[in-house]
C-alpha positions in Angstrom: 3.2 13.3 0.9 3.3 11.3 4.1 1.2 12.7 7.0 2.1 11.3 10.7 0.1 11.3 13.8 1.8 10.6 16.6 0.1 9.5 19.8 0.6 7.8 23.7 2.5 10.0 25.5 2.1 11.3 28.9 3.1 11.2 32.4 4.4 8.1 34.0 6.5 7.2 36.9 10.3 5.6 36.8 9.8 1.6 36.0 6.6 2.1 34.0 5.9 1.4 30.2 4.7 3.3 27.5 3.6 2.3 24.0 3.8 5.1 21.2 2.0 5.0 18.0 2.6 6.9 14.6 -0.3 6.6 12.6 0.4 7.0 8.5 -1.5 8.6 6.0 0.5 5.6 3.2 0.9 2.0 4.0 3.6 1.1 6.4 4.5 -1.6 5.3 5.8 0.2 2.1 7.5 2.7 4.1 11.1 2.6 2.6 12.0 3.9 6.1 10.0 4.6 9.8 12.1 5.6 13.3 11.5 7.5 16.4 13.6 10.3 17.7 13.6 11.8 20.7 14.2 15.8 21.7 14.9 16.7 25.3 15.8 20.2 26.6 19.6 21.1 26.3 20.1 18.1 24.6 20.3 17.1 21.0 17.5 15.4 19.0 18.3 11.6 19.3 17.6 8.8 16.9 16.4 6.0 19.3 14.8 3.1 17.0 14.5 2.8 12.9 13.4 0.0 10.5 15.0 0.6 7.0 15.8 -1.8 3.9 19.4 -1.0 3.9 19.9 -0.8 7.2 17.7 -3.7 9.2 16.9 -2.3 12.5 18.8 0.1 14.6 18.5 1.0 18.1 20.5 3.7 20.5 22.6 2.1 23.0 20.2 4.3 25.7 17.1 2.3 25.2 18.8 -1.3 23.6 16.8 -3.6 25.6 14.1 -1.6 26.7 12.4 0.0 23.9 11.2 -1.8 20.6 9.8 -0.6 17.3 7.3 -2.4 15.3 5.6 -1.8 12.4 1.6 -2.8 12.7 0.6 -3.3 9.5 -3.5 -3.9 10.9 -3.7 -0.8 12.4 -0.8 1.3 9.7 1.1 2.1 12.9 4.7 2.4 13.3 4.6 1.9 17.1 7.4 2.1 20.3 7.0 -0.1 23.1 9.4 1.8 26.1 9.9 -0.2 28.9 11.4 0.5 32.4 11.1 4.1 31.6 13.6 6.7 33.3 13.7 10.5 33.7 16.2 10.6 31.4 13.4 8.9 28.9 11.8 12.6 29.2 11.4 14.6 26.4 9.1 15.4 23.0 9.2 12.2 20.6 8.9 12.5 17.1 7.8 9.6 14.0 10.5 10.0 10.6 9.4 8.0 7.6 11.9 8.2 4.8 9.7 7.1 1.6 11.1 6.9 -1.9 9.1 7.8 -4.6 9.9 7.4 -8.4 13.9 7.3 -6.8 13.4 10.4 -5.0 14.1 10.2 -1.2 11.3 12.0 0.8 11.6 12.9 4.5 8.5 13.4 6.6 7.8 14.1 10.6 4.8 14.1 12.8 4.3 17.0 15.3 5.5 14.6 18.4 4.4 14.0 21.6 5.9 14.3 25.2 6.4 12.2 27.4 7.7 12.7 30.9 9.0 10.5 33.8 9.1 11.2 37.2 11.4 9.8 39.7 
């Protein structure tokens, strides 16, 4: 069992940063997998950044450029720096960890937390 705690969200203006963290309960550095999804209303829960072993890192083509995920292995964060925010950044944002134990894929989620842009 992986237990997440996600924090850093809030209320920022167009043009401004943000940095999210995702705190682990198991070292992240031995995290199999570790990404950030994002659910807005009306819209469907997007996969916006990941580090996995298969894959290398991914990132949606609506925050290439301006968002970057890290894994902090001082602090056993799995962290997302968003840059030049936009409304359309809005919306609760969620920590996945995919860990495989004894060959058995395991999926875990944090609560989230919301973040908002205004214009």
């Amino acid at each position: 069992q992986v237990q997440l705690v996600e924090s850093g969200g809030g209320l920022v203006q167009t043009g401004e940063s943000l940095k999210l963290s995702c705190t682990a309960s198991k070292d992240v550095s031995s995290i199999y997998a570790v990404g950030w999804y994002r659910q807005a209303p009306e819209r469907q829960t997007e996969r916006l950044a990941s580090i996995s072993e298969n894959v290398g890192t991914y990132y949606a083509d609506s925050v290439k450029g301006r968002f970057t995920i890290s894994r902090d292995k001082a602090k056993n964060t799995i962290d997302l720096q968003m840059d030049n925010l936009n409304p359309d950044d809005s919306g609760m944002y969620y920590c996945n960890v995919g860990d495989v134990v004894e060959g058995i894929y395991h999926d875990y989620w944090g609560e989230g937390t919301q973040v908002t842009v205004s214009s």
